[in-house]
N, C-alpha and C positions, 0 to 999 in steps of 0.2 A: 551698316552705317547709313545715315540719312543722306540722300541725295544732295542736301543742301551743303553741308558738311563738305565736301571737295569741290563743287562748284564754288561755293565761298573763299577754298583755300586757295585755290587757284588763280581767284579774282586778287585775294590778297597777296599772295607770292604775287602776280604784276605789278604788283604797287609797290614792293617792298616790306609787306610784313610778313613775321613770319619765321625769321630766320632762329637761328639757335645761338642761345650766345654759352649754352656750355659749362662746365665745373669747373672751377677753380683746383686747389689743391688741399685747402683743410675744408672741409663740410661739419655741419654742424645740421642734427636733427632737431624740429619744431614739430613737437606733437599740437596738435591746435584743440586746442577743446574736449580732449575724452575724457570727458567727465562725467559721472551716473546720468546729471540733469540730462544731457545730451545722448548718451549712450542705450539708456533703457527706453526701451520702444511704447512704455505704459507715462514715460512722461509725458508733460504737453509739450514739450522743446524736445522730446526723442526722436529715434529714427531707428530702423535697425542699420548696425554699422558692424554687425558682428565680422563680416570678411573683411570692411577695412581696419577694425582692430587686432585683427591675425598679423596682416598684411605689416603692421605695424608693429607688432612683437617679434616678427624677423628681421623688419630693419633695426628692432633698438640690439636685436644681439649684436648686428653686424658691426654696428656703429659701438657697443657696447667691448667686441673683440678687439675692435682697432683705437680702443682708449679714445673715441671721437666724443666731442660735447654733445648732449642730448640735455633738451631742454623741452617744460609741459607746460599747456597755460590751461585756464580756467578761469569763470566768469563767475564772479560773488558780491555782493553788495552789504551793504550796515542794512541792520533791519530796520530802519525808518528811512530805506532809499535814498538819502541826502546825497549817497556817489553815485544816481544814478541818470541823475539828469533826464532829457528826454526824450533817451530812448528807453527807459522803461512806460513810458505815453507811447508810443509807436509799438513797443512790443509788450504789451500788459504781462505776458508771461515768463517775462526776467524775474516776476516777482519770488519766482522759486528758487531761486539761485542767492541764499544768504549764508552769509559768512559761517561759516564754520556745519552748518549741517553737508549730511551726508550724499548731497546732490552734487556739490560743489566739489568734490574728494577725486581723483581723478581713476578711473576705472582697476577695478584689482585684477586685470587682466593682466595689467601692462603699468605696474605696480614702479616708480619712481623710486630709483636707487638713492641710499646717501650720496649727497655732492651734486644730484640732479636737480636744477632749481625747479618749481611750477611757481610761475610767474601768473599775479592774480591781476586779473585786467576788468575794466569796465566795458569798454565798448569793442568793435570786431576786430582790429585790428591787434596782433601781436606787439605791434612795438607803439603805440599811440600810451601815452601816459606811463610806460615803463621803460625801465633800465634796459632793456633787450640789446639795443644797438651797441652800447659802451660794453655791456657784457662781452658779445660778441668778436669787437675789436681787439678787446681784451684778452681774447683768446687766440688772438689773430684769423678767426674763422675768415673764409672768403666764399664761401656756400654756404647756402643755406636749401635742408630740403626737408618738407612741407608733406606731414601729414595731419588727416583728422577732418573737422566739421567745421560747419557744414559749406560745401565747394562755393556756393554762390554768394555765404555772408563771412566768416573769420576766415577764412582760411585763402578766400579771394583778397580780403583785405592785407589781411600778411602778407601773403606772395608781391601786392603791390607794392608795401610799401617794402620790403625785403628789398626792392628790386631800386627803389627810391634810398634807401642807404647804403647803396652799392653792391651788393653781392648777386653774386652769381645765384638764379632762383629757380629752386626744382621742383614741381607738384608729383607726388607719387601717386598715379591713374587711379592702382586701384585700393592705394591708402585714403583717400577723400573719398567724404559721400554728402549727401543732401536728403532731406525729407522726401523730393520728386524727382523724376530722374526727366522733365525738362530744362528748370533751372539748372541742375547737375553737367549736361552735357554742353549746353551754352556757354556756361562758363568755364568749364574745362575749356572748348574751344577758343574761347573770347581769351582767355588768359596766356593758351599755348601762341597765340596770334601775338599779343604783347608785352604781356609783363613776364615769364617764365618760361624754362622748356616744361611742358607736361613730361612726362614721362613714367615706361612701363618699371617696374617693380623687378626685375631679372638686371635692365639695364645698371639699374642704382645699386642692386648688389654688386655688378660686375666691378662698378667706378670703383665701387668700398674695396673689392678683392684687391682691385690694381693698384691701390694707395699702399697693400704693404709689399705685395708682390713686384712691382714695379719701381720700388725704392721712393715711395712718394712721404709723403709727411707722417704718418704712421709709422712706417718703415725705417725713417730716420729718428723720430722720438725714442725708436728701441734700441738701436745701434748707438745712439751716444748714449744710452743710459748703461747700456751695456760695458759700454767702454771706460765708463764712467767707473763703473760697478768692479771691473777687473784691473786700473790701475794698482798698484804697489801701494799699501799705504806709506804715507813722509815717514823718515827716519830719524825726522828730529821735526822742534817747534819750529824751525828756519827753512826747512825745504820746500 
């Protein structure tokens, strides 16, 4: 790790940034962006992400074992741009990204189950101009953790604003990537400083293990269904 990197953290733990604010007790997965546009290395918005879309096929079982929400976004426009305002002038190469082709589809890696929403967004942030938030509430999430693309543009933006509608906000290290691995580390560290815990990929299985293990919210969704499941049926219309 770069020299600058502890010297800086250390400047800011003096100051008070820095600290951890932690999991909550229902998590909820935000894929950010795996979608071919972004995914295949021959796009012009591509990257290779192939380890952080592994990385991300083991959190969705995890998440996917413990009946936790998982949720995918994806960036698509009208083919005469009218939704895309201007940031497709800033970034000319949005213009790949329309509605319904095969760019916009979210990677068949990590292929979104019935009941998984992929929420279709225009600009970086996950929840700017979508339902995300109310979703969420809705489900009573109070985590939210964060993979996908790219570290320095959606996925930065998410984490912020995640962090700006309340929840508790977690970057998985080695599920996010970027085009360059200078903006990449920058803002990992700019983000672990303020808006999110970064965090390794082991630790957030651990969380997910201990939510059924631990008798956490998982754990009780099954227990009263369970309980649910094995009362006596009534023995008449009036019981």
């Amino acid at each position: 790790m770069n020299d600058w990197h502890e010297s800086t953290r250390a400047d800011y733990a003096s100051k008070g940034l820095g600290s951890r604010s932690g999991y909550g007790v229902k998590p909820a997965l935000l894929i950010v962006d795996f979608c071919n546009g972004f995914t295949d290395p021959a796009s012009p918005l591509g990257g290779d992400f192939d380890q952080q879309v592994a990385v991300t096929a083991r959190l969705l079982t995890g998440f996917r074992d413990g009946q936790l929400p998982v949720v995918f976004t994806t960036v698509a426009y009208e083919p005469d741009f009218r939704d895309a305002g201007v940031f497709i002038k800033k970034v000319p190469s949005l213009s790949i990204l329309v509605l319904g082709s095969h760019l916009v589809e979210i990677d068949d890696r990590i292929p979104p189950l019935k009941g998984e929403p992929v929420i279709v967004k225009k600009y970086a942030s996950a929840f700017f101009g979508t339902d995300l938030d109310t979703y969420f509430k809705g489900l009573e999430v109070d985590t939210v953790v964060i993979t996908g693309c790219t570290t320095s543009g959606c996925v930065r933006a998410s984490a912020v604003d995640s962090l700006q509608h309340g929840f508790h906000t977690v970057v998985v290290r080695e599920g996010v990537g970027d085009r360059a691995e200078g903006p990449h580390e920058a803002n990992l560290f700019d983000m672990d400083a303020k808006y999110c815990d970064v965090e390794l990929e082991h630790n957030v299985l651990s969380y997910l293990s201990s939510l059924v293990e631990e008798g956490g919210v998982a754990s009780k969704a099954d227990n009263q269904f369970r309980q649910w499941w094995q009362q006596p049926p009534p023995t008449s219309v009036g019981s």
